[in-house]
DSSP file (Angstrom, degrees, kcal/mol; ACC not computed):
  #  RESIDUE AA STRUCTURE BP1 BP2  ACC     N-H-->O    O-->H-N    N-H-->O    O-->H-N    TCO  KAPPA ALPHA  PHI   PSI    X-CA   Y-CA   Z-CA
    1    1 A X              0   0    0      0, 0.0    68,-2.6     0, 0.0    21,-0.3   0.000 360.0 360.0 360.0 127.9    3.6    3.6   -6.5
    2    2 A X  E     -A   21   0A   0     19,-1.7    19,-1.5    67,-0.1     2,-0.4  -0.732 360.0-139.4 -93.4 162.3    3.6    7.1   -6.1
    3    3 A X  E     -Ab  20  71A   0     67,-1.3    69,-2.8    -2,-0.3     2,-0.4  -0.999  21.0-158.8-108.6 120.4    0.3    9.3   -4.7
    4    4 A X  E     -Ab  19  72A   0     15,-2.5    15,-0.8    -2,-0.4    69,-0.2  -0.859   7.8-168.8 -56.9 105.1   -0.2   12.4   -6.7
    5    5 A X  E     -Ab  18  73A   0     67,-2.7    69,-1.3    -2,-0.4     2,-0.3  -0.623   4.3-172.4-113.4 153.9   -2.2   15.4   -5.2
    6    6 A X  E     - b   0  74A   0     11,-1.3     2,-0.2    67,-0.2    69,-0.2  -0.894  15.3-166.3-157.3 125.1   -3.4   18.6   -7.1
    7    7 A X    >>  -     0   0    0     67,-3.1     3,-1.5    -2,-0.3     4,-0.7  -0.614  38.9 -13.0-114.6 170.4   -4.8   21.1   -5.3
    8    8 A X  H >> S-     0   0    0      1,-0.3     3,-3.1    -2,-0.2     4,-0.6   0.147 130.8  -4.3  42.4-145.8   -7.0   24.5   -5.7
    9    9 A X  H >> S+     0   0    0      1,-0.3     4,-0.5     2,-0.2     3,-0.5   0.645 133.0  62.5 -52.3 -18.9   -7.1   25.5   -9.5
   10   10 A X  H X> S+     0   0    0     -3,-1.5     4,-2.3     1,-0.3     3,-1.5   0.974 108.2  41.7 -51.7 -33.0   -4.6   22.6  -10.6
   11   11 A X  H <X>S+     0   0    0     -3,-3.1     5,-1.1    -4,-0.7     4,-0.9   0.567 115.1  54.1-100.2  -1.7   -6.9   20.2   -9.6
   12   12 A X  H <<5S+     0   0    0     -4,-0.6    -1,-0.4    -3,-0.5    -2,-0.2   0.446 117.7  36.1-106.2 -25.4  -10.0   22.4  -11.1
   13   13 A X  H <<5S+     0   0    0     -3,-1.5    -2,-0.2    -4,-0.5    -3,-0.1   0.728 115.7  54.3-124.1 -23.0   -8.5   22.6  -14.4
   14   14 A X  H  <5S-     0   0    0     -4,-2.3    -2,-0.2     2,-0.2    -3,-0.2   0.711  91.8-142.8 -36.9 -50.4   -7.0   19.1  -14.3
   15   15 A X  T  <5S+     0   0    0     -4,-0.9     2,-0.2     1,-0.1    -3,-0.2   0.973  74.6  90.7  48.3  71.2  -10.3   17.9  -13.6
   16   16 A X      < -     0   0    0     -5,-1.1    -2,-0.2   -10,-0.1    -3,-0.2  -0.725  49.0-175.4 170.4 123.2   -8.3   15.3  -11.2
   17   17 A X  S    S+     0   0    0     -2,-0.2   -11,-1.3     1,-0.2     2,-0.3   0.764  71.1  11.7-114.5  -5.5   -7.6   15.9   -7.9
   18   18 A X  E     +A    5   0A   0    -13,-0.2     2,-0.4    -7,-0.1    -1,-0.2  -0.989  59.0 178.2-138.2 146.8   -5.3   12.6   -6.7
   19   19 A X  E     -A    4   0A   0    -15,-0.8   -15,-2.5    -2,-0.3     2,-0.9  -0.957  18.0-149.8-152.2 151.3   -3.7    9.9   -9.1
   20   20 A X  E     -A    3   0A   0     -2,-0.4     2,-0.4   -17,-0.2   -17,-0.2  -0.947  24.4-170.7-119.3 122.0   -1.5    7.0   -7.8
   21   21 A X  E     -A    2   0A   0    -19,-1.5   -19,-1.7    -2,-0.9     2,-0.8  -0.929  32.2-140.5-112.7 127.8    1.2    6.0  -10.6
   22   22 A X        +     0   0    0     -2,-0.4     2,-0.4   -21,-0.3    -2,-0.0  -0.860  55.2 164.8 -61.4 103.0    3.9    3.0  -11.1
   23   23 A X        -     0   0    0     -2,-0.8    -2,-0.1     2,-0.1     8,-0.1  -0.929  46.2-147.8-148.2 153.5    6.1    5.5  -12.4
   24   24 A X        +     0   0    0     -2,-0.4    -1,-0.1     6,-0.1     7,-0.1   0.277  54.1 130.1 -60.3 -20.0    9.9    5.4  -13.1
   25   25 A X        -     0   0    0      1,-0.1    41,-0.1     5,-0.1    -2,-0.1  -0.124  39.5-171.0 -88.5 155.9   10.4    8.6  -12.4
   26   26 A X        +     0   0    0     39,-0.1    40,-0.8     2,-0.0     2,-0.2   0.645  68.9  44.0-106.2  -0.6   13.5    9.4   -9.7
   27   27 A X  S  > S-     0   0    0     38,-0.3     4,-0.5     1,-0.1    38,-0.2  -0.610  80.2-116.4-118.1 178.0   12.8   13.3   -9.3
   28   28 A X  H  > S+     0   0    0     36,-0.3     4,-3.0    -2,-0.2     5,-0.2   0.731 118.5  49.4 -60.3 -45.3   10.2   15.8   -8.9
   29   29 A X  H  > S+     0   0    0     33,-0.3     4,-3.6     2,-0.2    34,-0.1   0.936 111.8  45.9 -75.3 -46.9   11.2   17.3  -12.4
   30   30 A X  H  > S+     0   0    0      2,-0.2     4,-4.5     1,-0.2     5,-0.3   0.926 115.9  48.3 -85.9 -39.3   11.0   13.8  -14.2
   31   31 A X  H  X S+     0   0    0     -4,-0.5     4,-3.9     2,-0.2    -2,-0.2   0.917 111.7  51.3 -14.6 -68.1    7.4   13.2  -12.2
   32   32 A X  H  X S+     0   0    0     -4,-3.0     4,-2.0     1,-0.2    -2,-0.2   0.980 114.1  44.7 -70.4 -66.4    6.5   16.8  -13.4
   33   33 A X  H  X S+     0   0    0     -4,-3.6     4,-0.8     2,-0.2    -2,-0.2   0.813 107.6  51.4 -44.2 -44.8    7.5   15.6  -17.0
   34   34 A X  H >< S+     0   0    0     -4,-4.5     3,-1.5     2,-0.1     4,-0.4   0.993 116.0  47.8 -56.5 -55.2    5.7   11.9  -17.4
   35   35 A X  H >< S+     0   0    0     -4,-3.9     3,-0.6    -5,-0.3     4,-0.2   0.848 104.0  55.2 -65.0 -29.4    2.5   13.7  -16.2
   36   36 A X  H >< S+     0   0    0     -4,-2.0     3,-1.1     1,-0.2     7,-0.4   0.754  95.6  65.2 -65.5 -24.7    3.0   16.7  -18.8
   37   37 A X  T << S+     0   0    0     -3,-1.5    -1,-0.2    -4,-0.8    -2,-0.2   0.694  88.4  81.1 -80.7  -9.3    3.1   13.6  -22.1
   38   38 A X  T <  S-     0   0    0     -3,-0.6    -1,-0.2    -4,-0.4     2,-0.2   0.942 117.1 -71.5 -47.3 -34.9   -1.2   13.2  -20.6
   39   39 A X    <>  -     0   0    0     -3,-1.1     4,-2.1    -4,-0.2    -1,-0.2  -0.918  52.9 -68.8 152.3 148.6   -1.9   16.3  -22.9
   40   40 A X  H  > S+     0   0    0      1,-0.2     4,-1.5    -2,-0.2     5,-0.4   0.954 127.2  55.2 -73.3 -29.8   -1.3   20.1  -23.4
   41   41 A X  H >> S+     0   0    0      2,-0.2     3,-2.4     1,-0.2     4,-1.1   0.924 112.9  43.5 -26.5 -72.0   -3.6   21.1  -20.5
   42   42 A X  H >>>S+     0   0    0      1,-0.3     4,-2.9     2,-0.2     3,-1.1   0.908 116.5  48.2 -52.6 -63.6   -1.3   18.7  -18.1
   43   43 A X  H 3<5S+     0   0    0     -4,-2.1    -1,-0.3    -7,-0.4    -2,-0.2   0.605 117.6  40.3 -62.8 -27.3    2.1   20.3  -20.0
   44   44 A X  H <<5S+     0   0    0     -3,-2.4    -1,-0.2    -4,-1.5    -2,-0.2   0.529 123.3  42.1-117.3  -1.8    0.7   24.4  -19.4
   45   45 A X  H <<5S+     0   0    0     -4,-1.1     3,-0.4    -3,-1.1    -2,-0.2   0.776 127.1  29.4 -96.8 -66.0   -0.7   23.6  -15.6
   46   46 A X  T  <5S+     0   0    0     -4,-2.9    -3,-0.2    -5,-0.2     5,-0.1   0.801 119.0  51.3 -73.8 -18.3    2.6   21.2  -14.3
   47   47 A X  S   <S+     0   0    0     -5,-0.6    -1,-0.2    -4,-0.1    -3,-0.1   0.860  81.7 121.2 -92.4 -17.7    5.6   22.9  -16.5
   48   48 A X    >   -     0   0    0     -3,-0.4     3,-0.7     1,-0.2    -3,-0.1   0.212  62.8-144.5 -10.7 116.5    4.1   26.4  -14.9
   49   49 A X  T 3  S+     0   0    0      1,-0.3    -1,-0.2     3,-0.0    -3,-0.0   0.855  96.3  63.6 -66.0 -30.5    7.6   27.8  -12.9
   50   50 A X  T 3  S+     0   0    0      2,-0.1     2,-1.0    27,-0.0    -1,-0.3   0.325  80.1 123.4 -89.1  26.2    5.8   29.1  -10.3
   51   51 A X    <   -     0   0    0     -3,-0.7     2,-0.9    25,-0.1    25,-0.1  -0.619  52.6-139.4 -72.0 106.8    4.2   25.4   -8.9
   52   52 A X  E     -C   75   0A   0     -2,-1.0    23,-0.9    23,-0.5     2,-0.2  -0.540  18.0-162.9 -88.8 137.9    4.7   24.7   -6.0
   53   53 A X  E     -C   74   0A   0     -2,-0.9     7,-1.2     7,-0.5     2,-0.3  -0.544   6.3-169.6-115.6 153.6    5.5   21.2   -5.1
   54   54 A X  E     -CD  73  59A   0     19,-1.1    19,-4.1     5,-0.2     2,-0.5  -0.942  12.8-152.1-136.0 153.1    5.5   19.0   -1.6
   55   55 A X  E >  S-CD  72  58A   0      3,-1.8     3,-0.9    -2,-0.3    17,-0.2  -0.990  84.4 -18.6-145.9 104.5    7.0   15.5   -1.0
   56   56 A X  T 3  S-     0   0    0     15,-5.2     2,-0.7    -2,-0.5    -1,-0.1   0.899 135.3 -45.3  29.7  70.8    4.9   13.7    2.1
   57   57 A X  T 3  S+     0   0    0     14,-0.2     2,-0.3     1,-0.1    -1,-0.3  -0.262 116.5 114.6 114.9 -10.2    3.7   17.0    3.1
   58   58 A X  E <   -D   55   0A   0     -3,-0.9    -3,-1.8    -2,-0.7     2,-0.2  -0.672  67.9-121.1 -84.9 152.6    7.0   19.0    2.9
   59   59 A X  E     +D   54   0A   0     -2,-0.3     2,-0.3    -5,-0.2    -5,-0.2  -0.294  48.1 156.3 -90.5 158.9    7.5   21.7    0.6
   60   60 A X        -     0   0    0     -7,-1.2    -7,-0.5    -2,-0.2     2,-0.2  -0.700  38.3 -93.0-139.4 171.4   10.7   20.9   -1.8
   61   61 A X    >   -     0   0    0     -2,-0.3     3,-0.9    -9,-0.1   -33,-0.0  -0.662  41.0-108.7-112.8 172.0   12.4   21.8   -5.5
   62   62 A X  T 3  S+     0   0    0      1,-0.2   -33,-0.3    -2,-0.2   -30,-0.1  -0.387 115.0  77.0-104.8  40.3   11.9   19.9   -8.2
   63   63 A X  T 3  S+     0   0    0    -35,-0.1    -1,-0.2   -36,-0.1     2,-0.1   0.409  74.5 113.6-123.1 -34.7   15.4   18.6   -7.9
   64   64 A X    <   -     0   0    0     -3,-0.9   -36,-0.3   -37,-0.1     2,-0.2  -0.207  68.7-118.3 -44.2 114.0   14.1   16.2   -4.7
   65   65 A X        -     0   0    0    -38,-0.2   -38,-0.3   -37,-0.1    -1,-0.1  -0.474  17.6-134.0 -93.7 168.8   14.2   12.8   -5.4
   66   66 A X        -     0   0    0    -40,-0.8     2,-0.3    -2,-0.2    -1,-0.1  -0.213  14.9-166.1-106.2 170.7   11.2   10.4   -5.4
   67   67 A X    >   -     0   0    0    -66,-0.1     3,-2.0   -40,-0.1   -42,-0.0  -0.861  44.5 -88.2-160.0 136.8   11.0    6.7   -3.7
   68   68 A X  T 3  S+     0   0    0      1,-0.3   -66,-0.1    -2,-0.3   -46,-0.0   0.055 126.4  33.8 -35.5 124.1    8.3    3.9   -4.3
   69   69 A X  T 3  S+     0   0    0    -68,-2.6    -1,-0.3     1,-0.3   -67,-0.1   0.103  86.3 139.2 112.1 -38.6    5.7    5.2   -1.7
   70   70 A X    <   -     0   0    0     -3,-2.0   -67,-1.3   -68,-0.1     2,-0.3  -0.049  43.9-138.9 -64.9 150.3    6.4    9.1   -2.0
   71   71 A X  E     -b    3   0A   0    -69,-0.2   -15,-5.2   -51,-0.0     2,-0.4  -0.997  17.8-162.2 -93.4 111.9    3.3   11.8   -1.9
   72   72 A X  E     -bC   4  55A   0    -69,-2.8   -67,-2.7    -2,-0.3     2,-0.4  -0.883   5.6-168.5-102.0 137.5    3.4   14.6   -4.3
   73   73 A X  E     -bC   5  54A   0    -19,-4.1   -19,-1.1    -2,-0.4     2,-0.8  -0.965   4.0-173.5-113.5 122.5    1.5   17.7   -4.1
   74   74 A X  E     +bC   6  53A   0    -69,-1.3   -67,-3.1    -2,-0.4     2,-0.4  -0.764  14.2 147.1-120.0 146.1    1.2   20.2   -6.6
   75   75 A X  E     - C   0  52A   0    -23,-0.9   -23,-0.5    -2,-0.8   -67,-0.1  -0.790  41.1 -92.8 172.4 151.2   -0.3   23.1   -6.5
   76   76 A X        -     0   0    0    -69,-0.4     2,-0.5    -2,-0.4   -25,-0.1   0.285  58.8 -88.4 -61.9 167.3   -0.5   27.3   -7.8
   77   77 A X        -     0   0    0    -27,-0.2    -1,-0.2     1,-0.1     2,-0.1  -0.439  37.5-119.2 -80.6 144.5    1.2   29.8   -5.9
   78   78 A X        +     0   0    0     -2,-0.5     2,-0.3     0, 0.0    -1,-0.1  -0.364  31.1 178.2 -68.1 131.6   -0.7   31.5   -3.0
   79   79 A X        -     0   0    0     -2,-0.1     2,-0.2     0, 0.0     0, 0.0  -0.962  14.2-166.2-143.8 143.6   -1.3   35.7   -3.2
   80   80 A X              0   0    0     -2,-0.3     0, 0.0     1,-0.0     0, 0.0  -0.770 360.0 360.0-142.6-172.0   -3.0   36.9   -0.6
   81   81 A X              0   0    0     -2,-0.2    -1,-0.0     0, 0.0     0, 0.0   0.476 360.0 360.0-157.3 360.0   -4.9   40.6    0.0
């Protein structure tokens, strides 16, 4: 089981802010991809380059792989003023 987190505008435009999955997937990237087949909303928020991702609360590439357990966080990049 993974826990899935979406924060600030993902999780606003998602309308879902956590989701906990059986999923197969062994990366960040393949993660990013199972969640993008929900719909094109999921596919123009998660395939976004600029997202920035954490795995149990440290921030990572999408290259990181996942383990039965893992927390992913996604969520937009930060600009500040």
């Amino acid at each position: 089981m993974i826990k899935v987190l979406f924060f600030a505008s993902y999780r606003e435009r998602l309308g879902c802010d956590q989701l906990e999955l059986d999923s197969s997937a062994d990366t960040v990237s393949a993660l990013k991809q199972e969640l993008a087949e929900r719909g094109d909303l999921w596919k123009t928020v998660l395939l976004d380059r600029k997202t920035l991702i954490a795995v149990n609360q440290v921030m990572t590439k999408e290259t990181t792989t996942l383990a039965d357990g893992d927390e992913v966080a996604f969520f937009p990049p930060v600009t500040g003023g």
